[in-house]
C-alpha positions as CSV (number, residue, x, y, z in Angstrom):
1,X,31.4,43.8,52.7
2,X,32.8,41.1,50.0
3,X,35.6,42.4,48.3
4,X,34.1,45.4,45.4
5,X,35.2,48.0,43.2
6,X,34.5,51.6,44.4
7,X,35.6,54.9,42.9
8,X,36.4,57.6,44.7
9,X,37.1,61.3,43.8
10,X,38.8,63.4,46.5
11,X,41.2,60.6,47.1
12,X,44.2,63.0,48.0
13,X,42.0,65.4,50.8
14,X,41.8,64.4,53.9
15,X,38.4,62.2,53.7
16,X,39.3,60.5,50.3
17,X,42.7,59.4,51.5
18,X,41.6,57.9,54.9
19,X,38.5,56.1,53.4
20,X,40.7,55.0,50.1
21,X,43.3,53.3,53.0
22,X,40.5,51.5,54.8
23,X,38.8,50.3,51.8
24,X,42.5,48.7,50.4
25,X,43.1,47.7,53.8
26,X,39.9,45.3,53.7
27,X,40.7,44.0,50.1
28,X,38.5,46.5,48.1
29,X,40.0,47.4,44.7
30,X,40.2,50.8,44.6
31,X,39.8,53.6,41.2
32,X,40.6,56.8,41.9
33,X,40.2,59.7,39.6
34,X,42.6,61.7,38.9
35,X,43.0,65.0,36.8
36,X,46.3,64.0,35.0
37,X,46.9,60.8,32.5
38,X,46.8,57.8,34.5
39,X,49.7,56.2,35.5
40,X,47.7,52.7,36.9
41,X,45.0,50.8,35.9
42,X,44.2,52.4,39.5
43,X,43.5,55.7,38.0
44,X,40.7,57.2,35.9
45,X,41.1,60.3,34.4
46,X,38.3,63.0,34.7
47,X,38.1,67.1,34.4
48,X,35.4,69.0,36.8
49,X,36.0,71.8,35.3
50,X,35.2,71.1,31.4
51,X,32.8,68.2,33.0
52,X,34.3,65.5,31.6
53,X,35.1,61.8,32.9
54,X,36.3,59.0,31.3
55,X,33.5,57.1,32.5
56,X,34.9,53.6,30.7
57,X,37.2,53.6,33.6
58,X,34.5,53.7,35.6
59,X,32.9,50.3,34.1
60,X,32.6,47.5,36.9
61,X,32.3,49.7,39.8
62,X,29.9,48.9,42.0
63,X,29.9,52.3,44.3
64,X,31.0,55.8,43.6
65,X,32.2,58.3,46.7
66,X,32.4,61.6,45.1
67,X,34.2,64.1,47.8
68,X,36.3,66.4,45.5
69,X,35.5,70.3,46.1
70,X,37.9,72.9,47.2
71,X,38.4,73.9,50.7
72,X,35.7,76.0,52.2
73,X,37.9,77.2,54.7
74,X,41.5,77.9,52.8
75,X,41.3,81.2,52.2
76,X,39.2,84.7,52.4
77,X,35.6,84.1,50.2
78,X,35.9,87.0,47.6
79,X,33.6,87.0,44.4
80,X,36.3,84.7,42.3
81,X,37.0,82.6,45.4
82,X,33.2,81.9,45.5
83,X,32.8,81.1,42.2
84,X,35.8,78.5,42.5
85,X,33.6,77.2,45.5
86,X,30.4,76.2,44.0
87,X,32.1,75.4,40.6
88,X,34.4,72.5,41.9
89,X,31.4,71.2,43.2
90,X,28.5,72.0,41.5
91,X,30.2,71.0,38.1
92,X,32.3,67.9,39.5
93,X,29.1,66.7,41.0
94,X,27.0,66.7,37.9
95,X,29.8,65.5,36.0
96,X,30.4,62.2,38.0
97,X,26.6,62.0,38.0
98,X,26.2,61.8,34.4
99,X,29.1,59.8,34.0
100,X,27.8,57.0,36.0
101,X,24.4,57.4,34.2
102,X,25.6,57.2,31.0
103,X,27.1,53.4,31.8
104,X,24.8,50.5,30.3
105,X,25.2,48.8,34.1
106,X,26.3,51.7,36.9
107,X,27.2,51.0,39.9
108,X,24.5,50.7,42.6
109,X,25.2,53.5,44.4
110,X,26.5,57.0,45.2
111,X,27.5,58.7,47.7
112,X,27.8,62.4,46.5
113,X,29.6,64.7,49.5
114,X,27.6,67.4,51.2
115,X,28.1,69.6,54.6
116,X,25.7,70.6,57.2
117,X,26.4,74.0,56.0
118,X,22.8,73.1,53.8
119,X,20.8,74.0,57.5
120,X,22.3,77.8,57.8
121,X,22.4,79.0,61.1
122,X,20.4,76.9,63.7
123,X,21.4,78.8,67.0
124,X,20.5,76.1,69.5
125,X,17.7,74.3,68.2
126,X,18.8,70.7,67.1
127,X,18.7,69.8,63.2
128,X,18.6,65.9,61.6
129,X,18.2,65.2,58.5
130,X,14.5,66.1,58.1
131,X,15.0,70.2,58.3
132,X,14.4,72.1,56.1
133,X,17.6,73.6,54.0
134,X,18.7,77.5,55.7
135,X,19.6,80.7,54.2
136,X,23.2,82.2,53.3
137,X,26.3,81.3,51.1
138,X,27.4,77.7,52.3
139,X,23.2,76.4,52.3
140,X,23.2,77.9,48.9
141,X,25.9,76.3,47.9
142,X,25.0,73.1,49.6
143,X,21.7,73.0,47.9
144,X,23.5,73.2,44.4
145,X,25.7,70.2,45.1
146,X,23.2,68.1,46.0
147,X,20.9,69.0,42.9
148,X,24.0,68.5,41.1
149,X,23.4,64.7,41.7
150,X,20.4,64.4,40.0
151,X,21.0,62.4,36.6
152,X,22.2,59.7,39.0
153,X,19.3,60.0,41.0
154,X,17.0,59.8,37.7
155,X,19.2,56.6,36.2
156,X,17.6,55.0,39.4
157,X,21.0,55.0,41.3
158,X,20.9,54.8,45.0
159,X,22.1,58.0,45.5
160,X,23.1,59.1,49.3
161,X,23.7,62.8,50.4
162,X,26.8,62.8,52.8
163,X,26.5,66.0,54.9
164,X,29.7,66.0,57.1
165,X,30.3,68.2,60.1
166,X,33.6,69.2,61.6
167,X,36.0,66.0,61.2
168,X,38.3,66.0,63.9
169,X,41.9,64.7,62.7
170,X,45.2,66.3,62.9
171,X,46.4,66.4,59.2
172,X,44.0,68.5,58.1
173,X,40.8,70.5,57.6
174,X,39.6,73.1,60.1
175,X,40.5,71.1,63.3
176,X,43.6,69.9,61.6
177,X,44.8,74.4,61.9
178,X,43.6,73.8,65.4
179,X,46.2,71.3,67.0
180,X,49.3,73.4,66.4
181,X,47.7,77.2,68.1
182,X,46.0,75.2,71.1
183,X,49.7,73.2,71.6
184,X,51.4,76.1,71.8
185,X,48.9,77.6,74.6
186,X,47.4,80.2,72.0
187,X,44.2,78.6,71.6
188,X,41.2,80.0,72.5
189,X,37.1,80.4,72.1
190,X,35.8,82.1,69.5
191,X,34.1,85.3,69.8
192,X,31.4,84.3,72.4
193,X,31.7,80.8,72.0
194,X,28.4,79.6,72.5
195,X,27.5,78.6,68.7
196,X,27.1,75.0,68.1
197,X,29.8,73.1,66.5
198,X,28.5,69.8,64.7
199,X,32.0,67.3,64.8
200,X,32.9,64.2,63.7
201,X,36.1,61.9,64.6
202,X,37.7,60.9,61.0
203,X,37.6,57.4,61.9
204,X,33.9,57.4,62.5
205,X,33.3,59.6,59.1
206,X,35.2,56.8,57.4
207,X,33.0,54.0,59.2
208,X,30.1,56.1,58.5
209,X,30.7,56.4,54.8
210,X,31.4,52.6,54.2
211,X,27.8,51.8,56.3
212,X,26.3,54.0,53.8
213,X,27.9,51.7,51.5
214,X,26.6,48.8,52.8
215,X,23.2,49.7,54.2
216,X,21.0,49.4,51.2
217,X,17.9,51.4,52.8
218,X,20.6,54.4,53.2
219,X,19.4,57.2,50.1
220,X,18.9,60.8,50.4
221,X,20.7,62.8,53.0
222,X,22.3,61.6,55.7
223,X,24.4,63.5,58.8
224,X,27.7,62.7,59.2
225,X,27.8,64.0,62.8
226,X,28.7,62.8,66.0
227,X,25.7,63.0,68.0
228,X,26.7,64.9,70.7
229,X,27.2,68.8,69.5
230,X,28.9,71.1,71.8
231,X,29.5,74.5,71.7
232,X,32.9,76.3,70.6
233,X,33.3,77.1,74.0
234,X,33.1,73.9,75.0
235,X,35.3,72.6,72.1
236,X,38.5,74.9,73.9
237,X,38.1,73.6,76.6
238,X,37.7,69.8,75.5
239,X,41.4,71.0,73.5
240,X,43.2,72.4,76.4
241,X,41.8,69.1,78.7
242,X,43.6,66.9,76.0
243,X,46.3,69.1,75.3
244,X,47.2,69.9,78.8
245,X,47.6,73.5,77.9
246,X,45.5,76.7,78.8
247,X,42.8,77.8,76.9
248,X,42.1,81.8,78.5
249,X,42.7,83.3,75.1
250,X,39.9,84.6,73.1
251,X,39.3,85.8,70.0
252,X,36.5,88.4,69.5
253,X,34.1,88.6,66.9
254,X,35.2,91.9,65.4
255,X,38.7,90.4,64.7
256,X,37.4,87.4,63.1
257,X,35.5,89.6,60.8
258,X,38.1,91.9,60.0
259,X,40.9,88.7,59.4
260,X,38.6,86.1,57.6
261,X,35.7,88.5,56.0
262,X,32.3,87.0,54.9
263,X,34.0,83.6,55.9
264,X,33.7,84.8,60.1
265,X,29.8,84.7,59.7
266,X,30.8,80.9,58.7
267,X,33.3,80.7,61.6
268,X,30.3,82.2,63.8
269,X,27.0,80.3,63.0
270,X,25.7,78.0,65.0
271,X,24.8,74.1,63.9
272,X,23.7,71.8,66.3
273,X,23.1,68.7,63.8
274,X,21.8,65.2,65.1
275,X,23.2,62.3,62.6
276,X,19.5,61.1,62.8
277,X,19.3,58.2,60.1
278,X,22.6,56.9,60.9
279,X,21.6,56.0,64.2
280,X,18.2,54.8,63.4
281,X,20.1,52.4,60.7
282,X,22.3,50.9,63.9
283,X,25.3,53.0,63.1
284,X,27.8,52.9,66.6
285,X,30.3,56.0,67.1
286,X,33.2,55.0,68.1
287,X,33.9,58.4,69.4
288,X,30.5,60.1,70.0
289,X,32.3,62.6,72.4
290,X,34.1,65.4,71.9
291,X,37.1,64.6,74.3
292,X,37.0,61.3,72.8
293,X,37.3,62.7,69.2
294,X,40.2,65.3,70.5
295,X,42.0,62.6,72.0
296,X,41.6,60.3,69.2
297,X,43.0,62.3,66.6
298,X,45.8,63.9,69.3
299,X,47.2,60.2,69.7
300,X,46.7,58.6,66.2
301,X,48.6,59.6,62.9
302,X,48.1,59.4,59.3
303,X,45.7,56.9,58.1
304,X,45.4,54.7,60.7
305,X,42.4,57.2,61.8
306,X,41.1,56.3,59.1
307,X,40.9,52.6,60.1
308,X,36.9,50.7,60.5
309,X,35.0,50.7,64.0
310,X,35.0,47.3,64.8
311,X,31.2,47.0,66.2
């Protein structure tokens, strides 16, 4: 890509951090929005909550990556957690949406965050990007976002749906609460272990991102997936192959349910997702395996994971 100006909310999470890195890194000029007064001509001030931007900082960007949204997985889902759930995105979303329609020349594109959380349950039968959306909370939810993105979508932006999966990296996220239990030999399946987990290495979400940034034909939902899904069970044992450590424990379903609440049936489902369009646009994984993503993220710290595949 020659050298643009992208914006890109979420910059502190794991995602926005890692792709904000490689971008610099390859001489991209950065904005990142922030919720307090600026303190660079780096920083653009914007408020989810009261669905406001400053959208003259956003003037001269040619892309938009929109990840903010609070953690799915942080803490126990009650009614106010919920709420805070769909709200961070639902109302971000729309507001970075109208913000970049509202400019007499937005950028060409954006790339609005998503999770394969939109398909539900899927058991064992494989999903891409052509499925329909499923049932529960997190589909919901997904479905929301997304719609969320539609005034860019309307203002003739290319507008791209990034449904991630699992990321695998060490400082943080799901996998990220993984490392520390399975190092110290108290990792384990959970409950049966045969539902479907849908991963993705962090360097190959970042490299996935910035093709959707430079494949023009890219719109609509895409899969951010590594496109071999394995099972849970299958995942422990992957860990404690890398890790060198055992991997006997187990932890049954009731006791999920009883620690995490409505967020087990989460923990539980089943998603075996297939990153169809990204292959079919000539996307290469540089870690399409699930040993190779463990031992990726095991081995590499901070950002560098974050780094481009260099196909």
């Amino acid at each position: 890509m020659a050298p643009m100006r992208i914006a890109v909310t979420g910059s502190t999470g794991l995602i926005g951090s890692a792709l904000a890195h490689a971008l610099r890194t390859d001489g991209h000029h950065v904005v990142r929005l922030v919720r307090h007064t600026p303190r660079t001509d780096h920083e653009v001030e914007w408020d989810p909550r009261r669905q406001w931007v400053d959208a003259t900082g956003l003037i001269g960007c040619e892309a938009v990556v929109h990840l903010a949204g609070a953690g799915i997985a942080d803490r126990r889902w009650s009614a106010a957690r919920k709420r805070e759930l769909r709200d961070s995105r639902v109302l971000g979303t729309a507001a970075i949406a109208e913000a970049v329609a509202s400019l007499d020349t937005p950028p060409e594109l954006m790339i609005s965050g998503s999770a394969i959380g939109i398909y539900g349950d899927t058991g064992d039968r494989p999903v891409d990007e052509y499925a329909p959306p499923g049932h529960g909370f997190l589909a919901d939810l997904c479905q929301e976002w997304e719609e969320a993105a539609a005034p860019a979508v309307e203002a003739g932006i290319r507008t791209a749906y990034a449904r991630t999966g699992l990321v695998v990296a060490r400082q943080g996220g799901a996998w990220g609460r993984m490392f520390p239990l399975f190092r110290a030999g108290l990792g384990g399946r959970l409950g049966a272990g045969d539902q479907f987990w849908s991963f993705i290495a962090l360097r190959d979400e970042i490299a996935a991102l910035r093709h959707i940034i430079d494949t023009e034909s890219l719109s609509g939902p895409v899969n951010l997936t590594a496109p071999h899904p394995v099972t849970n069970r299958e995942v422990t044992a992957a860990m404690g192959r890398v890790l060198h450590r055992p991997t006997a424990l187990a932890v049954p379903r009731p006791a999920l349910r009883l620690a995490l609440g409505e967020l087990a049936t989460d923990v539980l489902s089943s998603q075996r997702v297939i990153p169809q369009r990204l292959l079919d646009s000539g996307f290469t994984f540089a870690f399409p395996r699930v040993d190779d993503a463990v031992r990726a993220a095991w081995t590499t710290r901070g950002t560098a994971q974050g780094a481009p595949n260099r196909h």
